[in-house]
PDB file of N, CA, C and O in Angstrom:
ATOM      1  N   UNK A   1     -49.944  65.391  35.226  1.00  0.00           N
ATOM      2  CA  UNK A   1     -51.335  65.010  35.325  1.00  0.00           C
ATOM      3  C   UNK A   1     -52.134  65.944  34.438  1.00  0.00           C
ATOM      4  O   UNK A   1     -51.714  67.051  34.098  1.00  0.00           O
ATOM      5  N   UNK A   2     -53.363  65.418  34.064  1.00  0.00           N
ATOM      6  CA  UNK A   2     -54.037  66.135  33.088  1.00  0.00           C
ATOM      7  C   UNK A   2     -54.800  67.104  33.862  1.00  0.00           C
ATOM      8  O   UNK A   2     -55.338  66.694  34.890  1.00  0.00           O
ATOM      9  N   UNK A   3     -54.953  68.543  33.469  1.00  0.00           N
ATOM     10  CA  UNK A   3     -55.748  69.474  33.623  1.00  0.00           C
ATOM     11  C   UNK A   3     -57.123  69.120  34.463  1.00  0.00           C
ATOM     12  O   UNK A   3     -57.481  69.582  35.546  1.00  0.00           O
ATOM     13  N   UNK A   4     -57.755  68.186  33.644  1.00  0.00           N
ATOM     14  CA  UNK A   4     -59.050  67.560  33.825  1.00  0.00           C
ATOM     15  C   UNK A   4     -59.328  66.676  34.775  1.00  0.00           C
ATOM     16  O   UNK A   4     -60.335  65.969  34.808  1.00  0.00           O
ATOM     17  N   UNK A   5     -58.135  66.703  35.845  1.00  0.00           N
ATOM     18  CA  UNK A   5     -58.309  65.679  37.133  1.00  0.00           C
ATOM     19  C   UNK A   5     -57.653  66.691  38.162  1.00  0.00           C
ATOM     20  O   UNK A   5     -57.013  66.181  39.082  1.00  0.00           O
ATOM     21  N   UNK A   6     -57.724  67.749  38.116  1.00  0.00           N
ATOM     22  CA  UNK A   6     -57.301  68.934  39.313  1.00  0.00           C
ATOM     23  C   UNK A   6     -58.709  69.445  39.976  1.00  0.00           C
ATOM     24  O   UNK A   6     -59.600  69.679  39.160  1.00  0.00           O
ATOM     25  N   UNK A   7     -58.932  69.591  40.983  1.00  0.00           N
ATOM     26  CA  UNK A   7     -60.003  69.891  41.889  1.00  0.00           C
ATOM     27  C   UNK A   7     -60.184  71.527  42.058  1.00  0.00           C
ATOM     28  O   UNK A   7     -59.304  72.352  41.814  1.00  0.00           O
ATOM     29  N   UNK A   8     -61.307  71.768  42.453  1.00  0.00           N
ATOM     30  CA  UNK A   8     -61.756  73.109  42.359  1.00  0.00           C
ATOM     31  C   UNK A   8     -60.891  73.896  43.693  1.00  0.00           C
ATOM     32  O   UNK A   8     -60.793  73.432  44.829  1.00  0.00           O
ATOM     33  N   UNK A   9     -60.367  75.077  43.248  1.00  0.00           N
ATOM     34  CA  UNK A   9     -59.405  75.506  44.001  1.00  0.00           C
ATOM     35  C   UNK A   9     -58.174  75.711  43.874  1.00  0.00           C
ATOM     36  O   UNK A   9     -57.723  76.832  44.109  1.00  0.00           O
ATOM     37  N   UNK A  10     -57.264  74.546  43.425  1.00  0.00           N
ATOM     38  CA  UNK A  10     -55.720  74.094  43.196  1.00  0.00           C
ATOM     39  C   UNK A  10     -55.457  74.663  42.394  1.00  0.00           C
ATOM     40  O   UNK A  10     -56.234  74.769  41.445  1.00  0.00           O
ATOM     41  N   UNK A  11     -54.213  75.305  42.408  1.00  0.00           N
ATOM     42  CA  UNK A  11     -53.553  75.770  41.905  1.00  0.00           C
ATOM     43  C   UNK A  11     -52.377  75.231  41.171  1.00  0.00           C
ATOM     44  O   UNK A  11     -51.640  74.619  41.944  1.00  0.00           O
ATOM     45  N   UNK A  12     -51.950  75.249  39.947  1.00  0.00           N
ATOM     46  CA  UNK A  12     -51.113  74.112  39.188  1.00  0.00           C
ATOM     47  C   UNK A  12     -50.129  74.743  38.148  1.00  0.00           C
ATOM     48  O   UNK A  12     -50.889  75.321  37.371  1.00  0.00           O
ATOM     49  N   UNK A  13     -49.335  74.868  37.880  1.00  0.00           N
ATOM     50  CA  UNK A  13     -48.361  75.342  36.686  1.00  0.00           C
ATOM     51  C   UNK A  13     -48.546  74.730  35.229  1.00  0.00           C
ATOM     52  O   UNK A  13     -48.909  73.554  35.215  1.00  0.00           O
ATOM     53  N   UNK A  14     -48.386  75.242  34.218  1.00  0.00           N
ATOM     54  CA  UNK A  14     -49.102  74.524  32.983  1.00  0.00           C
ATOM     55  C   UNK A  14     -47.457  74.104  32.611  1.00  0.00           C
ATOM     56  O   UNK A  14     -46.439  74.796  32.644  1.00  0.00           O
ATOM     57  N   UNK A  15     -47.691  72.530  32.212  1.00  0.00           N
ATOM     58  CA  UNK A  15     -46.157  72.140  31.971  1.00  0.00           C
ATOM     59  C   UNK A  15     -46.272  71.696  30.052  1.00  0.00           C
ATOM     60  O   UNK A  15     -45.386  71.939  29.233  1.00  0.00           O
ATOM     61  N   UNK A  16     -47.623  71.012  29.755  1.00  0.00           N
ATOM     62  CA  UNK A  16     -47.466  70.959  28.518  1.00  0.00           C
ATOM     63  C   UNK A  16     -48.633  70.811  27.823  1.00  0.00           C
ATOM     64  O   UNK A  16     -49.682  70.732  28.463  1.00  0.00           O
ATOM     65  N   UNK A  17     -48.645  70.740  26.199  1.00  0.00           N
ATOM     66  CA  UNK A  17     -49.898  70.483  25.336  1.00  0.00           C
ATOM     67  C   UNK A  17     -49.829  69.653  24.733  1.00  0.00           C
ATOM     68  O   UNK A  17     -48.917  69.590  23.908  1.00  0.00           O
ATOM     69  N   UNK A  18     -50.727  68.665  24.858  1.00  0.00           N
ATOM     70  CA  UNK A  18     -51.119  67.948  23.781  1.00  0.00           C
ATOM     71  C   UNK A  18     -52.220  68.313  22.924  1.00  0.00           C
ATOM     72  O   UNK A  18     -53.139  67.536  22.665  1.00  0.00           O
ATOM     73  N   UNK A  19     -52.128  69.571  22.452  1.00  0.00           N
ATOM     74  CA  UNK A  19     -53.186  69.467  21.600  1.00  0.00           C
ATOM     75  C   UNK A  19     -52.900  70.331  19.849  1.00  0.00           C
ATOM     76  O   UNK A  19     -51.774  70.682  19.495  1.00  0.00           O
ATOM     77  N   UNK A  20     -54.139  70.527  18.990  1.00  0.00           N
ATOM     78  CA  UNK A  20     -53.181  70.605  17.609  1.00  0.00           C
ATOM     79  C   UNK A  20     -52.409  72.292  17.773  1.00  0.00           C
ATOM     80  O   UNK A  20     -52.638  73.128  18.648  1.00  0.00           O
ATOM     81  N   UNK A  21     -51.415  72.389  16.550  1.00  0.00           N
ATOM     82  CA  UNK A  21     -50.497  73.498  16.811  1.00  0.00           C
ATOM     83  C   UNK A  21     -51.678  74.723  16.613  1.00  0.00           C
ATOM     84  O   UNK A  21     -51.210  75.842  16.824  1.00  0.00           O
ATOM     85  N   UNK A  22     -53.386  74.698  16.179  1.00  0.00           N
ATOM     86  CA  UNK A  22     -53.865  75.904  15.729  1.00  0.00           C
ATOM     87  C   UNK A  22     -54.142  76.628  17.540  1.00  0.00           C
ATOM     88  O   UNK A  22     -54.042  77.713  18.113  1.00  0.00           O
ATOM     89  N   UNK A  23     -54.537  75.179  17.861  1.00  0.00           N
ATOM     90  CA  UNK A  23     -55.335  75.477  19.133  1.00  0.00           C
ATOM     91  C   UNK A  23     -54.500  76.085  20.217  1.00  0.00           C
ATOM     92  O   UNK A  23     -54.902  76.887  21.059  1.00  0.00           O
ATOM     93  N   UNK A  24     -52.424  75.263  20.008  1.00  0.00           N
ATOM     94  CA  UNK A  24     -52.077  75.640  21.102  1.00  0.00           C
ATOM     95  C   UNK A  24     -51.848  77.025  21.046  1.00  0.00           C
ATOM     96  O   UNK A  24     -51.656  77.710  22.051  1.00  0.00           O
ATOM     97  N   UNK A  25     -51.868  77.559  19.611  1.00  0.00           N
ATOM     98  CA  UNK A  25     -51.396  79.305  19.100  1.00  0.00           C
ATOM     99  C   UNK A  25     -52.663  80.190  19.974  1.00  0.00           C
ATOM    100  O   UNK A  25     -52.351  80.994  20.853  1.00  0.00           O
ATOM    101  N   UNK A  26     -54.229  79.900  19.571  1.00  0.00           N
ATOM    102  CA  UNK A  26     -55.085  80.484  20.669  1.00  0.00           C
ATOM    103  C   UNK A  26     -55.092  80.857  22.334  1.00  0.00           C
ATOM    104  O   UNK A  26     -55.384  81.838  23.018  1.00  0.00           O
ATOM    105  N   UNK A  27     -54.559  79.381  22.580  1.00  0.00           N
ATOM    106  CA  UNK A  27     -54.481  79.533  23.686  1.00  0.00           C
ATOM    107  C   UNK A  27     -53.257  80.199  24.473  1.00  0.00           C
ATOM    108  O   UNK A  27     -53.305  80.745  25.576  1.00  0.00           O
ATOM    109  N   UNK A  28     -52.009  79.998  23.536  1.00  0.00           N
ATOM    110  CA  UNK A  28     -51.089  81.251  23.652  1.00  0.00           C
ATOM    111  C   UNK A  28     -51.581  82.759  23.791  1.00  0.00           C
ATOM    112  O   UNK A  28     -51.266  83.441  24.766  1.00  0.00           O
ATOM    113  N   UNK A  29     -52.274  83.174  22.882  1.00  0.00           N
ATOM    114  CA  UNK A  29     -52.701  84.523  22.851  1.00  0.00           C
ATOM    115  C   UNK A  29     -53.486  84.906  24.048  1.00  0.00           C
ATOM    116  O   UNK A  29     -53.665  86.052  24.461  1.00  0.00           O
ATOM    117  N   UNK A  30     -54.065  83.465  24.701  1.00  0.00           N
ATOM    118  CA  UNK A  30     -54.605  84.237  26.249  1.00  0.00           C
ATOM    119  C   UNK A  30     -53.822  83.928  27.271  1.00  0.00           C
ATOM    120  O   UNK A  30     -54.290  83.811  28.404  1.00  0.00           O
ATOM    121  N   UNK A  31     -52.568  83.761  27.010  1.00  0.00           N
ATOM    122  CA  UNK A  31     -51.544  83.636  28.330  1.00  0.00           C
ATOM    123  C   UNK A  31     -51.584  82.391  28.413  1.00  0.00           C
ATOM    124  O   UNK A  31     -50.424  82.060  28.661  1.00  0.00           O
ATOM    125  N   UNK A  32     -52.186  81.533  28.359  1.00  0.00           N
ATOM    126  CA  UNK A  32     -51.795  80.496  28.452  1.00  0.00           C
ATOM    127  C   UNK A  32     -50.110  79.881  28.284  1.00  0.00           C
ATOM    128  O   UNK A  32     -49.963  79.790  27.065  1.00  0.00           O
ATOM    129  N   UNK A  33     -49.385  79.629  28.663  1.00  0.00           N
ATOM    130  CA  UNK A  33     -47.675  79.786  28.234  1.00  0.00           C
ATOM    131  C   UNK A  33     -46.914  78.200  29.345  1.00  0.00           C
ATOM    132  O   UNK A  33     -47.365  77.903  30.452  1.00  0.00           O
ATOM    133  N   UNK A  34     -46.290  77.799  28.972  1.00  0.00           N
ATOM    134  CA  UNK A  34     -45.711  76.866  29.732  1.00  0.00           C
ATOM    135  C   UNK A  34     -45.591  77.491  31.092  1.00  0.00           C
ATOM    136  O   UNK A  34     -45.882  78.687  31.083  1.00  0.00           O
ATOM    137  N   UNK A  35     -45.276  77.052  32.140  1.00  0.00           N
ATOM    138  CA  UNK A  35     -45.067  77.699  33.566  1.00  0.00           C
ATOM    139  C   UNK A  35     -45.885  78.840  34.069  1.00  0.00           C
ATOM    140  O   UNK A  35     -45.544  79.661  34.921  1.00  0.00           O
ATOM    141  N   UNK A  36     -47.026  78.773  33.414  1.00  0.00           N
ATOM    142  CA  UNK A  36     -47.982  79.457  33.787  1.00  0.00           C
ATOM    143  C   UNK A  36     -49.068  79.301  34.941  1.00  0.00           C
ATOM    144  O   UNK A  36     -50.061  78.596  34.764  1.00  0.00           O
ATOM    145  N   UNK A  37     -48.846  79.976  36.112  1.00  0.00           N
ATOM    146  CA  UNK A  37     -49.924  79.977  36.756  1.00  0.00           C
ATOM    147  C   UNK A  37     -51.310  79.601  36.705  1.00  0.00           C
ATOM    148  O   UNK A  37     -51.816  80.449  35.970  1.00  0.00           O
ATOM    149  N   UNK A  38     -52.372  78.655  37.146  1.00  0.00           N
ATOM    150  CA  UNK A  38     -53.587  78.336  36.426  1.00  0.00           C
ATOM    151  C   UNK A  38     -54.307  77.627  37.906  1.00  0.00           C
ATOM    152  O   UNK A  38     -54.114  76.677  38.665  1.00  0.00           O
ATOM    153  N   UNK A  39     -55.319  78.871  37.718  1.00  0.00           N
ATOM    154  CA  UNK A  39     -56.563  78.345  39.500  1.00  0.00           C
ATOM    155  C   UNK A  39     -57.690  77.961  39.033  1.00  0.00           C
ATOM    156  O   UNK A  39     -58.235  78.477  38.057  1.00  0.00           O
ATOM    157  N   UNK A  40     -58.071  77.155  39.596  1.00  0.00           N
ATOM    158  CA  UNK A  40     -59.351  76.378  38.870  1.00  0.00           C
ATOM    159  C   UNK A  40     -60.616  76.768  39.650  1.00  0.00           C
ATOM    160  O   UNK A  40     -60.515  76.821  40.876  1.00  0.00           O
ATOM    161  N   UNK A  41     -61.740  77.033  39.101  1.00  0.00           N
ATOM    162  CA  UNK A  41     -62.473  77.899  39.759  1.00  0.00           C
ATOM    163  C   UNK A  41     -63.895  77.315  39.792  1.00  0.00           C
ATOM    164  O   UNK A  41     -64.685  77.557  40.705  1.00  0.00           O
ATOM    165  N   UNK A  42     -64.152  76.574  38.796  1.00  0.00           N
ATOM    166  CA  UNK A  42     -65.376  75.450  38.390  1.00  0.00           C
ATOM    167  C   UNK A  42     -64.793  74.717  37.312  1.00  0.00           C
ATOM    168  O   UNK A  42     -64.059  74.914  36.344  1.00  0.00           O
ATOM    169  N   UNK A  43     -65.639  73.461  38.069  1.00  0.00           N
ATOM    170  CA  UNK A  43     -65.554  71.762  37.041  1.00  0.00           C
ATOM    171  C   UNK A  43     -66.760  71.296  36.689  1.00  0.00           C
ATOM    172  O   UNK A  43     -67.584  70.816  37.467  1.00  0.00           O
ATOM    173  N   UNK A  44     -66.860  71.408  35.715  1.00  0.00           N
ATOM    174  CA  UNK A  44     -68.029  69.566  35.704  1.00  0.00           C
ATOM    175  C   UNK A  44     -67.878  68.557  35.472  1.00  0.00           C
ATOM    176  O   UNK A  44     -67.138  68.429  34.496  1.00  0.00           O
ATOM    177  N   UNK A  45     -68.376  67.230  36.081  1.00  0.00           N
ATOM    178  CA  UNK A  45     -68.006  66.220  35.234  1.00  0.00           C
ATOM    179  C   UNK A  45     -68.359  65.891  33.906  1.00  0.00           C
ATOM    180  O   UNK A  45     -69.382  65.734  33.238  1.00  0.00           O
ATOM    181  N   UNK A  46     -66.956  65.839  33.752  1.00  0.00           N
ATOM    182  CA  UNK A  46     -66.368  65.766  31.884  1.00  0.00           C
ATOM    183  C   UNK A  46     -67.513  66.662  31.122  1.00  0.00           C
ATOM    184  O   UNK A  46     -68.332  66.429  30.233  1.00  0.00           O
ATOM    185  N   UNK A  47     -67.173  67.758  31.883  1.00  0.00           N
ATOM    186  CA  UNK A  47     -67.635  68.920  31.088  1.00  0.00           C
ATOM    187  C   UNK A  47     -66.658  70.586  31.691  1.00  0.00           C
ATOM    188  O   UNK A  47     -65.601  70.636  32.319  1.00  0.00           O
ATOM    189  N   UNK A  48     -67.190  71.293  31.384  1.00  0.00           N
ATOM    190  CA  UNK A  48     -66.350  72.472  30.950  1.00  0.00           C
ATOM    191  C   UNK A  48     -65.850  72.587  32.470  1.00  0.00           C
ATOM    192  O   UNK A  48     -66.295  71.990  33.450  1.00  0.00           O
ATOM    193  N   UNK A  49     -64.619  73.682  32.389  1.00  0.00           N
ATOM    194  CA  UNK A  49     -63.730  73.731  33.560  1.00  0.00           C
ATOM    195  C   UNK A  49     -63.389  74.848  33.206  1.00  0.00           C
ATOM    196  O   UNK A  49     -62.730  74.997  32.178  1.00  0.00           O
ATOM    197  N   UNK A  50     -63.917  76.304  34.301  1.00  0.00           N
ATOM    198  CA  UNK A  50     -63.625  77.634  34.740  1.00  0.00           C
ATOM    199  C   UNK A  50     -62.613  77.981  35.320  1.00  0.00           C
ATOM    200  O   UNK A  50     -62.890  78.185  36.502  1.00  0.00           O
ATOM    201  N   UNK A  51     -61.217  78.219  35.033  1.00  0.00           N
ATOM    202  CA  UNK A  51     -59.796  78.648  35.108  1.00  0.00           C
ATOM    203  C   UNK A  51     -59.707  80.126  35.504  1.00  0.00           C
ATOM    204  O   UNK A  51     -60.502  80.893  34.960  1.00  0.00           O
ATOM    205  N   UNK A  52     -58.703  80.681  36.518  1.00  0.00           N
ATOM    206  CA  UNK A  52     -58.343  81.646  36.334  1.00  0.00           C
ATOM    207  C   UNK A  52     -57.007  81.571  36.120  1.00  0.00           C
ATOM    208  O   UNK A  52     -56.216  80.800  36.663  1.00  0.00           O
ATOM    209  N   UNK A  53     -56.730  82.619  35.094  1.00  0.00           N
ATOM    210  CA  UNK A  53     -55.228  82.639  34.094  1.00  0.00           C
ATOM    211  C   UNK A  53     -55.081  84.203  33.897  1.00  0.00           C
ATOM    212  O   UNK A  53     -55.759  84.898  33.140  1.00  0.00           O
ATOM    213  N   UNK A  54     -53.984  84.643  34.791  1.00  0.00           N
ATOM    214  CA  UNK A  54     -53.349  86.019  34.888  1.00  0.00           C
ATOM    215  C   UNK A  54     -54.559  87.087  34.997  1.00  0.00           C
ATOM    216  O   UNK A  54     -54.754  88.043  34.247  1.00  0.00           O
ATOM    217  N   UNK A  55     -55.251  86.725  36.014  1.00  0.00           N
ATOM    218  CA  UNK A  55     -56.476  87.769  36.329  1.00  0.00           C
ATOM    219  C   UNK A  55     -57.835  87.731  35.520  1.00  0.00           C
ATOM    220  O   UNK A  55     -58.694  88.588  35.722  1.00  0.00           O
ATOM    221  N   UNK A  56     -58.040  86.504  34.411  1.00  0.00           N
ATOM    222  CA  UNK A  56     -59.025  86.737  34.046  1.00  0.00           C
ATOM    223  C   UNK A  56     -59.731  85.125  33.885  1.00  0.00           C
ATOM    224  O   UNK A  56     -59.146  84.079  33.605  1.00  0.00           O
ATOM    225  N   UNK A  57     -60.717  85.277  34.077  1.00  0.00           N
ATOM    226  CA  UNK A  57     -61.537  83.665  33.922  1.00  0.00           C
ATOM    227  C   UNK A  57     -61.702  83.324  32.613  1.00  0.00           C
ATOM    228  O   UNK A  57     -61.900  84.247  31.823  1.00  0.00           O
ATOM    229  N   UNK A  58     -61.662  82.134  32.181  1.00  0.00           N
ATOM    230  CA  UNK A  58     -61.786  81.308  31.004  1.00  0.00           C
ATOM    231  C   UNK A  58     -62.456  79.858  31.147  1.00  0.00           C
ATOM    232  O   UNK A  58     -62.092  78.992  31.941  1.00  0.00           O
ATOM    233  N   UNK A  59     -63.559  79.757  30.176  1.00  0.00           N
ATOM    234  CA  UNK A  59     -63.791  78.048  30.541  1.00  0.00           C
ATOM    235  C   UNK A  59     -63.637  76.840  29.368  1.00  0.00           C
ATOM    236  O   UNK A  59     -64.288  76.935  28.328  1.00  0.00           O
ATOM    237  N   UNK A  60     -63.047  76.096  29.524  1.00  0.00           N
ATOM    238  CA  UNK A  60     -62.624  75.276  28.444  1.00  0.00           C
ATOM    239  C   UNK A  60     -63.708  73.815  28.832  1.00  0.00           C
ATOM    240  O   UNK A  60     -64.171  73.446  29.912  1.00  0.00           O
ATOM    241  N   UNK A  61     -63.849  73.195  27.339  1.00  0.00           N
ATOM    242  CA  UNK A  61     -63.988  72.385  27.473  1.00  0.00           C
ATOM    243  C   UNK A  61     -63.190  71.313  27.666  1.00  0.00           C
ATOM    244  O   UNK A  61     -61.983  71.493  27.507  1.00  0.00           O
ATOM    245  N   UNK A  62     -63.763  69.715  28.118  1.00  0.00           N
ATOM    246  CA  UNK A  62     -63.465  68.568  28.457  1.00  0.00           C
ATOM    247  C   UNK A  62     -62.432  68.259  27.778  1.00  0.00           C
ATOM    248  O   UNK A  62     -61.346  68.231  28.355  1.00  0.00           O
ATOM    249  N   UNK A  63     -62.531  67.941  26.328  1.00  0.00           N
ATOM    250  CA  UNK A  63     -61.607  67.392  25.408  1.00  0.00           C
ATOM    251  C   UNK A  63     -60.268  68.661  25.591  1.00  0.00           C
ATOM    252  O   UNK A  63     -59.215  68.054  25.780  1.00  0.00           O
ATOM    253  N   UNK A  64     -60.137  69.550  25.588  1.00  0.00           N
ATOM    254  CA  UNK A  64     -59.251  70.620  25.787  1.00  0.00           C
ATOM    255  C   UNK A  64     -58.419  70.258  27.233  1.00  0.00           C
ATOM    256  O   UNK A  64     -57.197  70.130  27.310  1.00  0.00           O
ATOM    257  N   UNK A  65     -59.464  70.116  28.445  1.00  0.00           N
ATOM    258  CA  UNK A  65     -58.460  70.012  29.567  1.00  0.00           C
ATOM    259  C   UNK A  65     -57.957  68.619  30.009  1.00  0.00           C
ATOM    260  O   UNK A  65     -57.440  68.215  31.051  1.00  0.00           O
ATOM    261  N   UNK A  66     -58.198  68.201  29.173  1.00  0.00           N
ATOM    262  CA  UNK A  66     -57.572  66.806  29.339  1.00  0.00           C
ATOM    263  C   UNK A  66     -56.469  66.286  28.466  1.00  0.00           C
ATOM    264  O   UNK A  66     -56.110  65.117  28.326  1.00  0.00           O
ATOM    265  N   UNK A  67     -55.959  67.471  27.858  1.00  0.00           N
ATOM    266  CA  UNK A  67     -55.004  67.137  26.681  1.00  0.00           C
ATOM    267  C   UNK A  67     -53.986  68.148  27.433  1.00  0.00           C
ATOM    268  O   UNK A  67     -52.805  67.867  27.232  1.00  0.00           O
ATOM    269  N   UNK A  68     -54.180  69.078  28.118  1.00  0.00           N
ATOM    270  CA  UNK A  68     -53.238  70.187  28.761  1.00  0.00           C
ATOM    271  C   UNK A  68     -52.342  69.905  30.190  1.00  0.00           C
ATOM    272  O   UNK A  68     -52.825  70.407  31.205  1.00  0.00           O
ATOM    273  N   UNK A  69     -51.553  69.428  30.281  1.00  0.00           N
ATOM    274  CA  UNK A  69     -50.787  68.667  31.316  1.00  0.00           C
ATOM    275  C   UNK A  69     -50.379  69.776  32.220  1.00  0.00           C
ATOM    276  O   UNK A  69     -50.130  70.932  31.876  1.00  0.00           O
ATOM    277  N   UNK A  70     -50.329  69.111  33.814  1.00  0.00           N
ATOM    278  CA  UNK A  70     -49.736  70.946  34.894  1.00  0.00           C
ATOM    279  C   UNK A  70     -49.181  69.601  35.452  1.00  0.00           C
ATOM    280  O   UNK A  70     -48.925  68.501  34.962  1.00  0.00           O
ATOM    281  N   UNK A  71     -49.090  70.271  36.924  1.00  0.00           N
ATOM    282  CA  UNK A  71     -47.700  69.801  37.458  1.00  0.00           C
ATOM    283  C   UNK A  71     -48.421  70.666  39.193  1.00  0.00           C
ATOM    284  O   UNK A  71     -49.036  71.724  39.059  1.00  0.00           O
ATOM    285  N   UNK A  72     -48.267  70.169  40.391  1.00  0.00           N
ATOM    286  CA  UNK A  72     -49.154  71.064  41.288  1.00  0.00           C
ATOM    287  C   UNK A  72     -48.108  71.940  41.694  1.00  0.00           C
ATOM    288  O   UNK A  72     -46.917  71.878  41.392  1.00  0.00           O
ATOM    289  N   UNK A  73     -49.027  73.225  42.819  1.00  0.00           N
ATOM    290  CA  UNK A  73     -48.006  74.106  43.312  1.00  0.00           C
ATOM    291  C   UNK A  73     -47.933  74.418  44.458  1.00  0.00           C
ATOM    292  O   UNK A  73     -48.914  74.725  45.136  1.00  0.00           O
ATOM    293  N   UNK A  74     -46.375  74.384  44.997  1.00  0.00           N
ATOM    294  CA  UNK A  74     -46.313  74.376  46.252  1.00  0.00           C
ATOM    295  C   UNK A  74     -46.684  75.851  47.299  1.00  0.00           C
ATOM    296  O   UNK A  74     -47.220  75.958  48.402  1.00  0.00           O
ATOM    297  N   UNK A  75     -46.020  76.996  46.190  1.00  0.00           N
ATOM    298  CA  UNK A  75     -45.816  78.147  46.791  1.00  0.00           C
ATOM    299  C   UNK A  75     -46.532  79.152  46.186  1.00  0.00           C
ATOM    300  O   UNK A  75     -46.076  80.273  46.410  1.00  0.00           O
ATOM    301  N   UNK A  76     -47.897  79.088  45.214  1.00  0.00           N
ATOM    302  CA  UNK A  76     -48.518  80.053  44.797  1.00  0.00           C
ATOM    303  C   UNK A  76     -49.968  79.737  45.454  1.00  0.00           C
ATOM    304  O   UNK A  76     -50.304  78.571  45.662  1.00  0.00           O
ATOM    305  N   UNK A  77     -50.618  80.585  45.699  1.00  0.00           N
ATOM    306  CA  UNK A  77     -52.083  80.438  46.008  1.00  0.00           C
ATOM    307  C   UNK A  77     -53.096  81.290  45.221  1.00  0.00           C
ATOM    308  O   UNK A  77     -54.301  81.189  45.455  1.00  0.00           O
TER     309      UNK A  77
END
């Protein structure tokens, strides 16, 4: 499921990218990484979405979290 349909709170594992190779290299450099932990902290509709990713907040836009695929989680909070 896309990034951009997870609810404020949930917690989700990052399984893949669809997006171009410059963007997915950025978002590498902030941890972002396959099987990565990712808590969602604020949404708007189809607007930006406040993540926490390995202790630090980040907010992406719409077109971004809707191209970034997770997967939910059973055993992290």
């Amino acid at each position: 499921m896309p990034l951009s349909m997870c609810q404020i709170g949930s917690t989700v594992i990052l399984k893949d990218f669809m997006l171009s190779p410059e963007l997915i290299n950025r978002l590498y450099c902030l941890g972002m990484i396959k099987g990565a932990f990712i808590k969602v902290i604020s949404v708007e509709y189809n607007g930006p979405m406040t993540i926490e990713l390995l202790g630090s907040k980040i907010a992406l836009g719409y077109d971004i979290i809707s191209n970034i695929q997770v997967v939910t989680s059973k055993y992290h909070s």
